[in-house]
py3Dmol code that shows the C-alpha trace and the ligand (Angstrom):
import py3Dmol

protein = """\
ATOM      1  CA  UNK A   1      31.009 -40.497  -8.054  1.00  0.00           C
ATOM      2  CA  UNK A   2      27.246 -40.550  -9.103  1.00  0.00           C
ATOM      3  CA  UNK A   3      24.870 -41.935  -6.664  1.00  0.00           C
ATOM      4  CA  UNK A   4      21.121 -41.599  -6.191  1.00  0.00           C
ATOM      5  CA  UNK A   5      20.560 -40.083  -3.011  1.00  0.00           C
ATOM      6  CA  UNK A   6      21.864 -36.951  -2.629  1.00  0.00           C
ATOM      7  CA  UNK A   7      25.766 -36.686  -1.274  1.00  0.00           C
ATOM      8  CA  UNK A   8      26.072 -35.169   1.952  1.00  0.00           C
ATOM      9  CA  UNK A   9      27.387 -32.164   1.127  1.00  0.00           C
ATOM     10  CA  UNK A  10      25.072 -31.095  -2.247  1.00  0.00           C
ATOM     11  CA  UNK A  11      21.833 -31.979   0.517  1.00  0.00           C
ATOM     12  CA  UNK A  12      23.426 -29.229   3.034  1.00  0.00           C
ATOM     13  CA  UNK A  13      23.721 -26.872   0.119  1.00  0.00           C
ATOM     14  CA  UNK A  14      20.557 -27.450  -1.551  1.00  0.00           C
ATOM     15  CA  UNK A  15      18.629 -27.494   1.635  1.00  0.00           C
ATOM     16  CA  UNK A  16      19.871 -23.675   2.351  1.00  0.00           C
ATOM     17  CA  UNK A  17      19.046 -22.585  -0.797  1.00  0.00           C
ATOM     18  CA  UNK A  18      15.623 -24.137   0.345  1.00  0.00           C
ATOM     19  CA  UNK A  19      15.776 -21.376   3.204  1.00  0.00           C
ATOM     20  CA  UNK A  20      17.330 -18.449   0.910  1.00  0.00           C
ATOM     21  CA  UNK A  21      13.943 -19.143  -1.105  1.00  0.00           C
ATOM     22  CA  UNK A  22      11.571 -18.971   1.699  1.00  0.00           C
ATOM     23  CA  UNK A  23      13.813 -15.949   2.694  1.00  0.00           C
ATOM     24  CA  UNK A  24      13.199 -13.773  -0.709  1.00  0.00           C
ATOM     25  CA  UNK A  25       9.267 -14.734  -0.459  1.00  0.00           C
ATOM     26  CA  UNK A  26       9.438 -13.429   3.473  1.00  0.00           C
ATOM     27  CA  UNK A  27      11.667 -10.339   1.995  1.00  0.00           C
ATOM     28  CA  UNK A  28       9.111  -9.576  -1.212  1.00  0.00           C
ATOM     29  CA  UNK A  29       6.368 -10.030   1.016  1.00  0.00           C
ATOM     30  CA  UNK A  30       7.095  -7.469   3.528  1.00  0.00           C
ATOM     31  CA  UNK A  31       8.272  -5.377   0.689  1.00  0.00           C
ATOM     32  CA  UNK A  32       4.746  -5.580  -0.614  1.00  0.00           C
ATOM     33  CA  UNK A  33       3.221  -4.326   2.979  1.00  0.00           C
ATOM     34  CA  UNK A  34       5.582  -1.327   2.662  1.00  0.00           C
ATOM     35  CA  UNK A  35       4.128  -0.521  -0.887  1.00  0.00           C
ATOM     36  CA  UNK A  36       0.819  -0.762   0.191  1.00  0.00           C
ATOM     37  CA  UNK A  37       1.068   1.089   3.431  1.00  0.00           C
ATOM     38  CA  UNK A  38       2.877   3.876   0.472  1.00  0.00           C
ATOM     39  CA  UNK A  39      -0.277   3.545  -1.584  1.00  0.00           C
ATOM     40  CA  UNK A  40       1.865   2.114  -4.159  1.00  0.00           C
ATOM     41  CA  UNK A  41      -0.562  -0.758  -5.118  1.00  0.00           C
ATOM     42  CA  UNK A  42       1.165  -1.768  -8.750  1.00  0.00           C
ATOM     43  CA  UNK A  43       4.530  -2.195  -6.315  1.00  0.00           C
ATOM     44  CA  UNK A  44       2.790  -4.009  -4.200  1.00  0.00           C
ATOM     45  CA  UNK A  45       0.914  -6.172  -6.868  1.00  0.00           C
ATOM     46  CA  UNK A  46       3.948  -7.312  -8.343  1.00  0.00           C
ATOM     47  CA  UNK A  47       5.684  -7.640  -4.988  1.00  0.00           C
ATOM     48  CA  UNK A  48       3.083 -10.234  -3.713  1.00  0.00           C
ATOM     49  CA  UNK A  49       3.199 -12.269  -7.239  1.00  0.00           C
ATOM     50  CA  UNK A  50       7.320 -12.471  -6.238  1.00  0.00           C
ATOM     51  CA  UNK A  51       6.754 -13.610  -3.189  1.00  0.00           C
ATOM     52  CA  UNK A  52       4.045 -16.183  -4.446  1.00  0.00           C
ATOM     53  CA  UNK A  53       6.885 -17.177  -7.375  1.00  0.00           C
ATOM     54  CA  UNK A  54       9.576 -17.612  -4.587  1.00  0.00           C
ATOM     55  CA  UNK A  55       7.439 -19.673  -2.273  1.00  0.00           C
ATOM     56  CA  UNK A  56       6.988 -22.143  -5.488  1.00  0.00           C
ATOM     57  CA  UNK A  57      10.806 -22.281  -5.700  1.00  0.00           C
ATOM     58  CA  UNK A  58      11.215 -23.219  -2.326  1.00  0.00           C
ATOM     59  CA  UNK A  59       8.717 -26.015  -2.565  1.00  0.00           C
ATOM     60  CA  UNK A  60       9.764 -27.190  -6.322  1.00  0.00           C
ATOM     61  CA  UNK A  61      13.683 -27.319  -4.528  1.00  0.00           C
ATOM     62  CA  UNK A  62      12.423 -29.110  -1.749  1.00  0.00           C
ATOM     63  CA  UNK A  63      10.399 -32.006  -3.391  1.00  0.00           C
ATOM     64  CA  UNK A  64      13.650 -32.241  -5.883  1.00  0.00           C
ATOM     65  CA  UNK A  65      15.436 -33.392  -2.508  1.00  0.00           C
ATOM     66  CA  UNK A  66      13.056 -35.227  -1.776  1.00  0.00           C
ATOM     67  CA  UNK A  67      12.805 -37.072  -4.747  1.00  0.00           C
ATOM     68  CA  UNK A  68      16.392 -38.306  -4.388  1.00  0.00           C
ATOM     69  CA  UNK A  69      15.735 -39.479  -1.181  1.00  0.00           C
ATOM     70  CA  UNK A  70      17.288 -37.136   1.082  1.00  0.00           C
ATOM     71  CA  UNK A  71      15.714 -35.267   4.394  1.00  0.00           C
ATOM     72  CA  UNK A  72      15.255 -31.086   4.065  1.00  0.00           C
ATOM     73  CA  UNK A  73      16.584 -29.668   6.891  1.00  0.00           C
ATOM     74  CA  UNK A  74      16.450 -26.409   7.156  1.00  0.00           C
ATOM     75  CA  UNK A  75      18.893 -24.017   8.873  1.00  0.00           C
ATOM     76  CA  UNK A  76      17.023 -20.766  10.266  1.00  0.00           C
ATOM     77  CA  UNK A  77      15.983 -18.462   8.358  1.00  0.00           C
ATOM     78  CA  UNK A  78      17.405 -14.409   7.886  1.00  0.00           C
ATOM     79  CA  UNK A  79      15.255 -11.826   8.553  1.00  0.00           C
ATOM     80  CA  UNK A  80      14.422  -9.139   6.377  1.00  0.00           C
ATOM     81  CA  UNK A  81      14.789  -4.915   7.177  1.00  0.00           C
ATOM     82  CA  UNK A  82      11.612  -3.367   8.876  1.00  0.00           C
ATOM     83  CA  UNK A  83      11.308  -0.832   6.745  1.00  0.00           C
ATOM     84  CA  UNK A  84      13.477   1.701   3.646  1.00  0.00           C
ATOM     85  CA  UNK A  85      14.216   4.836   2.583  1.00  0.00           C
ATOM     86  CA  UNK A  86      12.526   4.658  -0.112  1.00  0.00           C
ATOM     87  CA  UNK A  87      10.630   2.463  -2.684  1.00  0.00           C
ATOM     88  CA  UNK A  88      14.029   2.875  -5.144  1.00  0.00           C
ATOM     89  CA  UNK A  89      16.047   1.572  -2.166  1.00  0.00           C
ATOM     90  CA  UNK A  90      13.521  -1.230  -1.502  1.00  0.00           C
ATOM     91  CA  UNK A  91      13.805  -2.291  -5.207  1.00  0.00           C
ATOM     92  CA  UNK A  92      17.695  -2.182  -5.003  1.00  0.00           C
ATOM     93  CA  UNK A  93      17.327  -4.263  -2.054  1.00  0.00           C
ATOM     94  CA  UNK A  94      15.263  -7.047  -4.143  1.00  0.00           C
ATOM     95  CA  UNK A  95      17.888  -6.609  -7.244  1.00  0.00           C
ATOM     96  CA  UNK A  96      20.871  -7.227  -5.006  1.00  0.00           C
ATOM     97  CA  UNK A  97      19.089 -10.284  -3.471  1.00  0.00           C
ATOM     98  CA  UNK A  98      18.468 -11.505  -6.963  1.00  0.00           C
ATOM     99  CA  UNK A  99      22.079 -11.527  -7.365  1.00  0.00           C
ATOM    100  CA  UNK A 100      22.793 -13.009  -4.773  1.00  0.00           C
ATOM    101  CA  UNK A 101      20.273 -15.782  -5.314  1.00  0.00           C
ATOM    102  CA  UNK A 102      22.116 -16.093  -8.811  1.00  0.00           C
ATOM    103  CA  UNK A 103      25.328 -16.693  -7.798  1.00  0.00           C
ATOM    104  CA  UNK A 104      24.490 -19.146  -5.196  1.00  0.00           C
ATOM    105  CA  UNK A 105      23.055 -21.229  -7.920  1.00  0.00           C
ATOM    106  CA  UNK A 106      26.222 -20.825  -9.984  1.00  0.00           C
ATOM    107  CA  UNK A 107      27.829 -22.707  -7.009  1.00  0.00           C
ATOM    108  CA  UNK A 108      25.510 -25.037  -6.645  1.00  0.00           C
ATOM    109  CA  UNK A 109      26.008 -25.880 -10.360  1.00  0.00           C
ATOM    110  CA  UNK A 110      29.466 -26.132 -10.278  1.00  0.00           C
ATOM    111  CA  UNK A 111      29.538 -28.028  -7.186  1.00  0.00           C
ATOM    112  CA  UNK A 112      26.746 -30.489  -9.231  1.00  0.00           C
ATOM    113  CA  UNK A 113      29.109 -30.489 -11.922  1.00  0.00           C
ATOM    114  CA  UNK A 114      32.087 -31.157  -9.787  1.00  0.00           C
ATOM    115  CA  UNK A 115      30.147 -34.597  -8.181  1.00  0.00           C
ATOM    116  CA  UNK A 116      28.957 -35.411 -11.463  1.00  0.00           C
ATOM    117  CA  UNK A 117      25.500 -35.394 -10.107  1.00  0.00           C
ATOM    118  CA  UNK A 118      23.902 -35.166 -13.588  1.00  0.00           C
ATOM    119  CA  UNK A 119      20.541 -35.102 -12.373  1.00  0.00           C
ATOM    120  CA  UNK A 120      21.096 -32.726  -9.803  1.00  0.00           C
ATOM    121  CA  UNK A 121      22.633 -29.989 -12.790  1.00  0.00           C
ATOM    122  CA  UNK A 122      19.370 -30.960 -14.686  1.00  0.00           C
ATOM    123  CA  UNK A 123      17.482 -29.836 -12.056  1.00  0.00           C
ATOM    124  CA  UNK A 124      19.315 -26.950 -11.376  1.00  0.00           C
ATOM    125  CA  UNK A 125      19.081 -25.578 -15.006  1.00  0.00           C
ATOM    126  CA  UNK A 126      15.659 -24.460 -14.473  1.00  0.00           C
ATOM    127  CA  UNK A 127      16.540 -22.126 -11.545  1.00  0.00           C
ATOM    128  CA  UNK A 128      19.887 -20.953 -13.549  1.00  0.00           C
ATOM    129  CA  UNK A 129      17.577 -19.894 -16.502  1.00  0.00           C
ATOM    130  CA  UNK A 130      14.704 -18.501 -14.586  1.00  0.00           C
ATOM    131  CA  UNK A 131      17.107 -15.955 -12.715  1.00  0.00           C
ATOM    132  CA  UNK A 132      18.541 -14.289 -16.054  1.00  0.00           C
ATOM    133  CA  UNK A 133      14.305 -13.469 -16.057  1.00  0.00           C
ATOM    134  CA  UNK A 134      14.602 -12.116 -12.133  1.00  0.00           C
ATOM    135  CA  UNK A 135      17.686  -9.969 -12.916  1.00  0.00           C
ATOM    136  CA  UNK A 136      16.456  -8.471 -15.930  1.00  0.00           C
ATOM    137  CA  UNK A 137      13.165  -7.401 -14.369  1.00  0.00           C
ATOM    138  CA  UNK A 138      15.111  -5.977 -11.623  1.00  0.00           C
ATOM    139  CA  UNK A 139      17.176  -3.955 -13.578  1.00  0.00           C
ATOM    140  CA  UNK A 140      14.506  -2.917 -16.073  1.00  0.00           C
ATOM    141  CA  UNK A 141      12.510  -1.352 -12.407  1.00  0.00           C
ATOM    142  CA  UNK A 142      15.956  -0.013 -11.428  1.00  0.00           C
ATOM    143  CA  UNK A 143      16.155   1.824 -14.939  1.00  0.00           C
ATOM    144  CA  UNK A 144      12.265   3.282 -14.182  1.00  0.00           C
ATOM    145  CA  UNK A 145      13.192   4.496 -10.780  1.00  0.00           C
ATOM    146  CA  UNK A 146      16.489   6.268 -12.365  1.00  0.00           C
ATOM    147  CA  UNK A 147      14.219   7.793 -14.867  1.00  0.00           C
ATOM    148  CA  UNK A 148      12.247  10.081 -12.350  1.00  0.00           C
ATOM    149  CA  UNK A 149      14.758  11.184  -9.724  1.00  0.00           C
ATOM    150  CA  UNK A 150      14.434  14.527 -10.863  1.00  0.00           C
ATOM    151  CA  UNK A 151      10.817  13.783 -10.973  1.00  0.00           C
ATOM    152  CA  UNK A 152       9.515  12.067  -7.957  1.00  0.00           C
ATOM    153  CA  UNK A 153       5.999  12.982  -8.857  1.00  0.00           C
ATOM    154  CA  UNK A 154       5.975  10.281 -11.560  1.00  0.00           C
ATOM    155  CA  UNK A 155       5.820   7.458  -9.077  1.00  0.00           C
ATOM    156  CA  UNK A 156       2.507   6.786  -9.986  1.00  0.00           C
ATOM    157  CA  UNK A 157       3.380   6.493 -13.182  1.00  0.00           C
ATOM    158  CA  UNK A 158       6.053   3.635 -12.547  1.00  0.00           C
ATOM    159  CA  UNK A 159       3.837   2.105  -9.816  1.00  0.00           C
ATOM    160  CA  UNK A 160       1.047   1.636 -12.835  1.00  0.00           C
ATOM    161  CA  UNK A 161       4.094   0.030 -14.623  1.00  0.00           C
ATOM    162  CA  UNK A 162       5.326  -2.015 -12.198  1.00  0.00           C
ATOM    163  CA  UNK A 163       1.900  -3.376 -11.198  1.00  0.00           C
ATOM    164  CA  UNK A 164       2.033  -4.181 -14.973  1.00  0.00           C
ATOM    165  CA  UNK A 165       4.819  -6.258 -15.376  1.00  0.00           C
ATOM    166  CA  UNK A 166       3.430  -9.620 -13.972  1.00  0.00           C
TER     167      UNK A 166
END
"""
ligand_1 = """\
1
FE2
Fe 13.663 -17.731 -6.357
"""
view = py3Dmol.view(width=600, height=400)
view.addModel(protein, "pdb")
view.setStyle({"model": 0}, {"cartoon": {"style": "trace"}})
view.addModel(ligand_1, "xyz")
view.setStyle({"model": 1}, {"stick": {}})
view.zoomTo()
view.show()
């Protein structure tokens, strides 16, 4: 079945991933207070650009339902950790919620796919694509951080690199 307004079901799923989205920019965001209260201001640089990036995801998924004529509602939204053990940890943190933000959009594709909402996989390629970006740069900071654990002193040196990367 192919229909213009959204079904039911792909306007429930889209309009959590909606919320997952706001989630990650609430997550990077806080993230970037805890680098900053750690003088770590390259973290935190990059940190707040995430957040900024994950805010326009939110929004560009939104007006896409929207656009087809369906309401967003959103269910509430998860909260994030107060604080972490460490900036590695807080990084793993961000890498496991990229994959998990990747492989909600693999079932959002297949479920597309499934309805044979064509426009609805179009749209979705662009969020597909642009998490192969998020999950590399995760693991490339994951590889920096394993670098210096017998080194901690050299977190200023990956903080200038991470505050480099966007
Ligand atoms: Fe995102």
């Amino acid at each position: 079945m192919s229909t213009i307004e959204l079904s039911e079901a792909m306007r429930i799923r889209l309009s959590h991933q909606v919320m997952e989205e706001f989630a990650s920019e609430h997550l990077y965001d806080h993230m970037a207070d805890e680098a900053e209260h750690l003088n770590l201001h390259g973290m935190a640089k990059f940190l707040r650009a995430e957040a900024a990036d994950e805010h326009v995801h939110a929004r560009k998924l939104a007006d896409y339902i929207l656009s087809r004529g369906s309401p967003v509602r959103l269910p509430s939204m998860k909260g994030v950790p107060q604080q972490w053990e460490s900036p590695e940890k807080m990084f793993m943190d961000l890498a496991d919620n990229e994959r998990h933000v990747t492989e909600l959009y693999h079932g959002h594709m297949e479920a597309a796919m499934a309805e044979k909402d064509y426009a609805t996989v179009a749209a979705l390629q662009w969020f597909v694509t642009n998490q192969v970006a998020e999950n590399q740069k995760a693991a490339d900071i994951l590889y920096h951080f394993a670098q210096i654990r017998q080194a901690p002193f050299m977190i200023t040196a990956v903080d200038g690199y991470i505050g480099g990367m966007k």
